[in-house]
matplotlib code that plots the C-alpha trace (Angstrom):
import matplotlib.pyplot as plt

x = [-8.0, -7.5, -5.6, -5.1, -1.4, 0.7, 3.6, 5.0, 1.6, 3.6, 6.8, 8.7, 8.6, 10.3, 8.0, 8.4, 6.8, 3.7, 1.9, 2.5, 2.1, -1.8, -2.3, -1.0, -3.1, -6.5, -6.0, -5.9, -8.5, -10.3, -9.7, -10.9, -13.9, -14.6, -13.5, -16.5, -19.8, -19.4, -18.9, -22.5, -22.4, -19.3, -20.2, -23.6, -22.6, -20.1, -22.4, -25.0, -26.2, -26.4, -26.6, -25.1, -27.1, -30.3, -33.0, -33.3, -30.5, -27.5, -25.1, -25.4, -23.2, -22.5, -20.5, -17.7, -18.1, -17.7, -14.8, -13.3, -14.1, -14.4, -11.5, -9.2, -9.6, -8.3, -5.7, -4.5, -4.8, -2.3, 0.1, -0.3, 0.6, 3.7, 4.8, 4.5, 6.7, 9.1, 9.6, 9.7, 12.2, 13.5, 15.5, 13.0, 13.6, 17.3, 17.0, 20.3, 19.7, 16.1, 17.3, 18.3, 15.2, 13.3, 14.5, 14.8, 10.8, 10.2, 12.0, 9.9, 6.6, 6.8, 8.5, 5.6, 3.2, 4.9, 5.1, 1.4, 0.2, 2.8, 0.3, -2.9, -3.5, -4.2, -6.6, -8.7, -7.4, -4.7, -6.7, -5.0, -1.8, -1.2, -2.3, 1.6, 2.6, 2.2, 3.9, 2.8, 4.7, 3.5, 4.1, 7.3, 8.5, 7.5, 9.2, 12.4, 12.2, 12.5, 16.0, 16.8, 20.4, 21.8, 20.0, 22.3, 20.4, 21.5, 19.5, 16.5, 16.1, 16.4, 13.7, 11.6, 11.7, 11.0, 7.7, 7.1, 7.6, 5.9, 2.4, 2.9, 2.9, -0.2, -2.2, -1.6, -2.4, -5.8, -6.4, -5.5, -6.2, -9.0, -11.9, -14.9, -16.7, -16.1, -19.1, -17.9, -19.9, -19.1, -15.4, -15.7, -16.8, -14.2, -11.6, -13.3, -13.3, -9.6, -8.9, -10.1, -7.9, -5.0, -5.8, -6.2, -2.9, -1.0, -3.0, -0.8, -4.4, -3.2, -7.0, -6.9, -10.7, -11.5, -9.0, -11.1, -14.0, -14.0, -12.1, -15.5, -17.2, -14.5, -14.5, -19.1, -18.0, -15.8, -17.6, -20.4, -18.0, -16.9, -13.2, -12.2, -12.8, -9.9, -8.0, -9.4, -7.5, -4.1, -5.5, -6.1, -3.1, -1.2, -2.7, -2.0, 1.4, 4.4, 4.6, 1.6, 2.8, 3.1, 5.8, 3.9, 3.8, -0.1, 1.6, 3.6, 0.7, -1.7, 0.7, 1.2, -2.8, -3.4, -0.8, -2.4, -5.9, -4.6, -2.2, -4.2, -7.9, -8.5, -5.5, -6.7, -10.2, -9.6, -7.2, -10.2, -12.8, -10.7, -8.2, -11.1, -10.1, -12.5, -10.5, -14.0, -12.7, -9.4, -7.0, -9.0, -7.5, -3.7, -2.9, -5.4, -3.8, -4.2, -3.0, 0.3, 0.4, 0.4, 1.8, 5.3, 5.0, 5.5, 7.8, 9.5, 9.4, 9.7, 13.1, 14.4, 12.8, 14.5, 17.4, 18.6, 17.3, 19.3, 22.5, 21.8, 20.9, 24.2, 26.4, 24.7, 25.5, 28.8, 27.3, 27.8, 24.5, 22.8, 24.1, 25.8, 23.3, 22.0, 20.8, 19.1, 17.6, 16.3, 15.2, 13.6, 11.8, 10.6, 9.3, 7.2, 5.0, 1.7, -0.9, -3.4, -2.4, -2.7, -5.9, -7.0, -5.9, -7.7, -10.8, -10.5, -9.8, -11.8, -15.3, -16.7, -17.2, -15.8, -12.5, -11.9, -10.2, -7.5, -6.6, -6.8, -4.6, -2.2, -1.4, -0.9, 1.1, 3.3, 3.4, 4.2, 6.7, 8.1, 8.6, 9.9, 12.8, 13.8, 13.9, 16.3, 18.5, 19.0, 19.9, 22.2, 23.9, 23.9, 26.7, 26.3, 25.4, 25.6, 22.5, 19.5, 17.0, 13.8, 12.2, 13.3, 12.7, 11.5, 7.8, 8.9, 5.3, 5.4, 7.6, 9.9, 13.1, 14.5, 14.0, 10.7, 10.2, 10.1, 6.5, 5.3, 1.5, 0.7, -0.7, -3.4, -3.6, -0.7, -0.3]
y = [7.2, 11.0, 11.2, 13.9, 15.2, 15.9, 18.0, 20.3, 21.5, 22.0, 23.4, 23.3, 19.6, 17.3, 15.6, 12.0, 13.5, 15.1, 11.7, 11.8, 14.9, 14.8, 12.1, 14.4, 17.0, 14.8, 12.6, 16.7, 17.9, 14.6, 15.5, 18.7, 18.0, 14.9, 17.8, 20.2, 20.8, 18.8, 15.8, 14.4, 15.1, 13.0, 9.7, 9.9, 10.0, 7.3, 5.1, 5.9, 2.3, 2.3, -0.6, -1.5, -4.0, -5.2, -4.3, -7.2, -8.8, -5.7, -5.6, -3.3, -1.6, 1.6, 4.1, 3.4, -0.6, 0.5, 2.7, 0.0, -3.4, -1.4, 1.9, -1.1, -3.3, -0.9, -0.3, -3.7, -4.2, -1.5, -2.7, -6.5, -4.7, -2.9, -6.5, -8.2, -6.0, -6.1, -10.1, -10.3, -7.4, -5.7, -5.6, -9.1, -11.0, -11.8, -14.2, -13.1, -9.0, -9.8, -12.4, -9.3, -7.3, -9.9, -11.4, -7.8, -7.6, -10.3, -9.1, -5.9, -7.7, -10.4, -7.8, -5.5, -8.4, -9.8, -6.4, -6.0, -9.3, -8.5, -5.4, -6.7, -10.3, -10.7, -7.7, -9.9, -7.8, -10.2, -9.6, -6.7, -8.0, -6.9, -3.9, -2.7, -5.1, -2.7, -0.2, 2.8, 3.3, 6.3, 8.0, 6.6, 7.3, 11.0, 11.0, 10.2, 12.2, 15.3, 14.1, 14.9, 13.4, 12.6, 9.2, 6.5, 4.9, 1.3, 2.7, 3.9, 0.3, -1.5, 0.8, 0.1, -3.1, -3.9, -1.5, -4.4, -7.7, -5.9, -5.2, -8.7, -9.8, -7.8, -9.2, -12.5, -11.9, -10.3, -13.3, -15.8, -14.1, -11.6, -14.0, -14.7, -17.4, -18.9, -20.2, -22.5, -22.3, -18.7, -19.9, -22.2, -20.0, -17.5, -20.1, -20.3, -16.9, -16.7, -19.6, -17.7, -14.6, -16.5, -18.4, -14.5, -13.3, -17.0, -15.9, -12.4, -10.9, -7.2, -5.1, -4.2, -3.0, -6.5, -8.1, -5.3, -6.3, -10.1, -8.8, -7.0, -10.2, -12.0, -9.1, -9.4, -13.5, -13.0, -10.7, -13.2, -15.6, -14.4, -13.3, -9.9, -9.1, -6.2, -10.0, -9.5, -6.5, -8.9, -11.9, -9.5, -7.5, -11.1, -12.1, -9.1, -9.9, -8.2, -8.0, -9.2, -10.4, -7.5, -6.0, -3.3, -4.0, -4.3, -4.3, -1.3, 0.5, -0.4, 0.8, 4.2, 5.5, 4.2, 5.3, 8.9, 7.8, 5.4, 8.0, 11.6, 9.9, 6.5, 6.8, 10.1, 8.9, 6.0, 8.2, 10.8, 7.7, 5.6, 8.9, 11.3, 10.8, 12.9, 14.3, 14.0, 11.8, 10.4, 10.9, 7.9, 5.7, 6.8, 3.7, 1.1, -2.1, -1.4, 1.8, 0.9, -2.0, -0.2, 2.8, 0.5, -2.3, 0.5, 2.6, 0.2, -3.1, -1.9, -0.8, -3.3, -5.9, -4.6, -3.8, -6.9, -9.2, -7.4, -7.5, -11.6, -11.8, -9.5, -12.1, -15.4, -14.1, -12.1, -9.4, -5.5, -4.2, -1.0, 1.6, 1.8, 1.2, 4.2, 4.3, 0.8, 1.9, 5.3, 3.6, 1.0, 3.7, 5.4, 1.6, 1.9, 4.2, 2.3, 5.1, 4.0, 0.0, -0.1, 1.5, -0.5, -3.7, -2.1, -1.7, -5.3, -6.8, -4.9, -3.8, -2.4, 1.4, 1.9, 0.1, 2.8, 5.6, 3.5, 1.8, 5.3, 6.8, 3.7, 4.2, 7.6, 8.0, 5.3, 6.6, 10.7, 8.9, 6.9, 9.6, 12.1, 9.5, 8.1, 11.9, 12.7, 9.4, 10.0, 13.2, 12.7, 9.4, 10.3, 11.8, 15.7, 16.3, 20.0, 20.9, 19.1, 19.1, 19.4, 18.2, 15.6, 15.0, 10.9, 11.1, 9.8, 9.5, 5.8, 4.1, 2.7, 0.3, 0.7, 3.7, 4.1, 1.5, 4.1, 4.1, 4.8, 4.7, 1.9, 2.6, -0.2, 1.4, 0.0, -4.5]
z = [-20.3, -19.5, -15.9, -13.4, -13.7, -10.6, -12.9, -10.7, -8.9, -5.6, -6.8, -3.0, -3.0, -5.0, -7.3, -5.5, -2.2, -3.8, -3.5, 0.6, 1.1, -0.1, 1.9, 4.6, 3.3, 3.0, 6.5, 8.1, 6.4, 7.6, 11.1, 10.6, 9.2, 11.8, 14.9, 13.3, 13.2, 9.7, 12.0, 11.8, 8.3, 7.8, 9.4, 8.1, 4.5, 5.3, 7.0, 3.9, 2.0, -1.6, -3.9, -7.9, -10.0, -10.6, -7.9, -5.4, -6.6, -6.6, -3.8, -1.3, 1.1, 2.9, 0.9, 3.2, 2.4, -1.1, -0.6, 1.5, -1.0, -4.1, -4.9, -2.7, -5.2, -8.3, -5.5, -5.2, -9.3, -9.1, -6.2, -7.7, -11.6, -9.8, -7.8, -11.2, -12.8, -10.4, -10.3, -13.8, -14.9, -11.8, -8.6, -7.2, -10.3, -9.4, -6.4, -4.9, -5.0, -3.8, -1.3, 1.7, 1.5, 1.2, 4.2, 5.8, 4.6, 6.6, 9.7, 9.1, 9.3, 12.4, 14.2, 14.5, 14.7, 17.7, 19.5, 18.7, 20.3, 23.5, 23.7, 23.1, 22.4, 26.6, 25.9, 23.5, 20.6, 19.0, 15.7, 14.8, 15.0, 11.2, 11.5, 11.9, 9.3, 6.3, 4.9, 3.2, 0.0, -1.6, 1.7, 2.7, -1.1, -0.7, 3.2, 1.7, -1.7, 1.1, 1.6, -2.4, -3.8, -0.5, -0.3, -2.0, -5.3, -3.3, -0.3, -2.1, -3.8, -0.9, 1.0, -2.4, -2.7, 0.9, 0.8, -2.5, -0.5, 2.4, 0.1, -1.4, 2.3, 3.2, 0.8, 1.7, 5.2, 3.9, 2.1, 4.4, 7.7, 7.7, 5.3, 7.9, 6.1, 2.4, 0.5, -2.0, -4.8, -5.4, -4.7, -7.5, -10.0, -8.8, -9.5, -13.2, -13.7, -12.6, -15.2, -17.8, -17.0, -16.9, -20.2, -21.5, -20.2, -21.7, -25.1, -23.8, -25.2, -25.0, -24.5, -20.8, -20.8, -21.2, -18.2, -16.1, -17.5, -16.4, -13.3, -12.4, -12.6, -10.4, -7.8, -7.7, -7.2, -4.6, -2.8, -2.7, -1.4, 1.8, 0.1, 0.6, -2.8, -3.2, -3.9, -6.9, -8.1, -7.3, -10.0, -12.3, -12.7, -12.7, -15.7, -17.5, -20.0, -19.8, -24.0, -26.0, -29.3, -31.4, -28.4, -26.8, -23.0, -21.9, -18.0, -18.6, -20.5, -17.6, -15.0, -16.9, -17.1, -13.7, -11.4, -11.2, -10.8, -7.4, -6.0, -6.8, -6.6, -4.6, -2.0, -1.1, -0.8, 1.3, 3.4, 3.6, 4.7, 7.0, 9.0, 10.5, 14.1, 16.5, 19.2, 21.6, 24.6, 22.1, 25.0, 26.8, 24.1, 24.6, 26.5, 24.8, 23.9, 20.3, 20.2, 22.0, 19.8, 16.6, 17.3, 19.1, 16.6, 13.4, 15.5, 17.2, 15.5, 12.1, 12.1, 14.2, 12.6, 9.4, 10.6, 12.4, 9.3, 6.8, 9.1, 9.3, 6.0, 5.1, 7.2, 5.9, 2.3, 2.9, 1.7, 1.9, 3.4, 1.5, 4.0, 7.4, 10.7, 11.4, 7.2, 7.5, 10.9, 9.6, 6.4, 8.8, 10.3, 6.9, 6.6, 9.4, 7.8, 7.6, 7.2, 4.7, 4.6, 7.9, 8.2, 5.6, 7.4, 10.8, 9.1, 8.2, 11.6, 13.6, 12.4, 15.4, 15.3, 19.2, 17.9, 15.1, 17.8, 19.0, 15.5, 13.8, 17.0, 16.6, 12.8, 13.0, 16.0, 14.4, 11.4, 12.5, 14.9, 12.6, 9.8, 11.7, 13.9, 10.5, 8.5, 11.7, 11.8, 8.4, 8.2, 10.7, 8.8, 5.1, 3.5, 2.5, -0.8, -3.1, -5.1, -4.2, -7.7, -6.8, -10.0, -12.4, -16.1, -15.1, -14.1, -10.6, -8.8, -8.5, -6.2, -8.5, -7.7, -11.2, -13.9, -14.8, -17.9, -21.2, -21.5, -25.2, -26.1, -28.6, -31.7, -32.6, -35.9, -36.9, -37.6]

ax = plt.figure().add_subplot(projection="3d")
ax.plot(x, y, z, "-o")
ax.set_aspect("equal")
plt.show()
């Protein structure tokens, strides 16, 4: 599979924050458009059915539907692949180094929740209350790649791997809180066509065209079922082995040719679909009870949900946290980046088109608060460092916890 390559195209960033800044770059352009004559254009083409399959019996859905249900999906086959990897051979699969940001995680998800429903569960809006759950990793990866060498390699892995626990948690709560109505006959053959994944993946069957191939029949199921069917990215990528038999990693090889098509293509698609605020009458939703309640539980509760877990959790294990207070809480902070998770977890709770302003205005007041308060905590807290390097020789456009897994293309040529 031929991918687009992000090698040095912006060479004033480091490498790492090229993924965030796009998004940065696409959710402006978005605006801009949305603020234009373009405008009509925009929500017309979003709002535009089209349907896949046979005619009568395709599915059908707006292009924004599709966007939403479809591109999520290979986004969540990623995020699941990435989660997999990580319990099985990286900083989650030892249960005492996972055990604080884990817990921290946790902190750093009913935290926000909570200071959402404060702010708008009396207002009839306590649906949104995970809206400020997520984290955006790309983006908070690429925030703290601007601070170079000075970050601590301890610091950076605990920020990682609570951005992990943090997806794993938001697609739970998509799973278990934002399904409508479950038919269960198409439940039942989803729960077949998941069998026969996971007998493929204990075979350790190593042809990934085929795992997307019955995945595509397990996404169609679910989506018939009433299941949010971007679930179906997360059963996929679980069934795919770590080593097939002949050695070669069908995880790590699935991991390598996608990671450019979800950060440089879907992210920045979604990001495009889901962040064109129109400024027409947006100051009206300033003090609307979801916007306070996003924008205060990412700014707010994320850090000191964070922070105040992995202090207890530091004490209950006598423990050494990552980094001083001021780190955790700036790293906190950079945690409380939810951009395109938390639009994507908006657009599942709330549907109708009048609720779009104040969710949008939320996530990224949050989010441009949070980023900036945690790049200024932390410059303020780290230690000074000499030269900062700007690009490295690992490909380091995934948020990794560990190095990068040597990658090395495998040969089916060979027995």
């Amino acid at each position: 599979m031929t991918a687009p390559s992000s090698h040095k195209v912006l060479g004033f960033l480091p490498q790492e924050a090229f993924p965030g800044a796009l998004l940065v770059l696409i959710a402006a352009l978005a605006m801009l458009v949305v603020n234009s004559p373009l405008g009509p254009l925009y929500q017309t083409v979003l709002s535009t059915p089209f349907s896949i399959g046979p005619t009568g019996g395709g599915i059908e859905m707006t292009v924004a539907y599709w966007i939403k249900n479809a591109l999520m999906a290979l986004f969540f086959f990623f995020v699941g692949l990435e989660l997999k990897r990580e319990l099985l051979e990286g900083q989650l699969s030892n249960p005492k180094a996972a055990f604080l940001p884990v817990l921290a995680a946790l902190g750093g998800m009913a935290a926000p929740a909570f200071l959402y429903w404060v702010f708008a569960a009396e207002a009839g809006f306590a649906k949104g209350w995970a809206i400020p759950a997520a984290t955006d990793i790309a983006f908070a990866l690429g925030v703290l790649s601007l601070l170079g060498n000075r970050v601590p390699v301890a610091l950076k892995a605990f920020l990682l791997a609570v951005a992990v626990v943090d997806d794993l948690g938001a697609i739970l709560i998509v799973a278990l809180f934002y399904t409508e109505q479950v038919l269960t006959d198409y439940l039942l053959i989803a729960l077949g066509i998941a069998s026969v994944l996971w007998i493929m993946g204990r075979f350790k069957l190593p042809f990934i065209g085929l795992y997307l191939l019955v995945g595509i029949g397990l996404w169609t199921v679910m989506y018939q079922s009433g299941i949010s069917p971007t679930i179906a990215g997360v059963i996929v990528a679980a069934c795919i082995p770590l080593r097939a038999k002949d050695g070669h990693s069908p995880l790590h090889e699935a991991e390598h040719q996608f990671r450019p098509w979800v950060l440089f293509f879907i992210m920045p698609i979604f990001a495009f679909a889901n962040a064109g605020l129109s400024l027409n009458g947006a100051s009206q939703y300033l003090m609307h009870p979801i916007t306070l309640g996003t924008a205060l539980g990412l700014a707010v509760g994320k850090p000191a949900g964070i922070a105040i877990m992995t202090y207890l959790g530091a004490t209950l294990m006598k423990a050494r946290p990552p980094g001083n207070l001021g780190q955790i809480i700036g790293v906190g902070c950079i945690a409380g980046i939810g951009f395109t998770m938390s639009l994507f977890v908006g657009a599942l709770a709330f549907t109708e088109p009048t609720l779009a302003t104040p969710v949008r205005l939320g996530v990224y007041t949050g989010s441009i608060f949070s980023a900036c308060l945690g790049l200024i905590i932390l410059t303020l807290s780290l230690p000074r460092a000499g030269r900062i390097h700007f690009f490295s020789a690992e490909d380091q456009t995934r948020p990794f916890i560990r190095a990068e897994p040597k990658y090395e293309a495998h040969d089916q040529t060979k027995p």
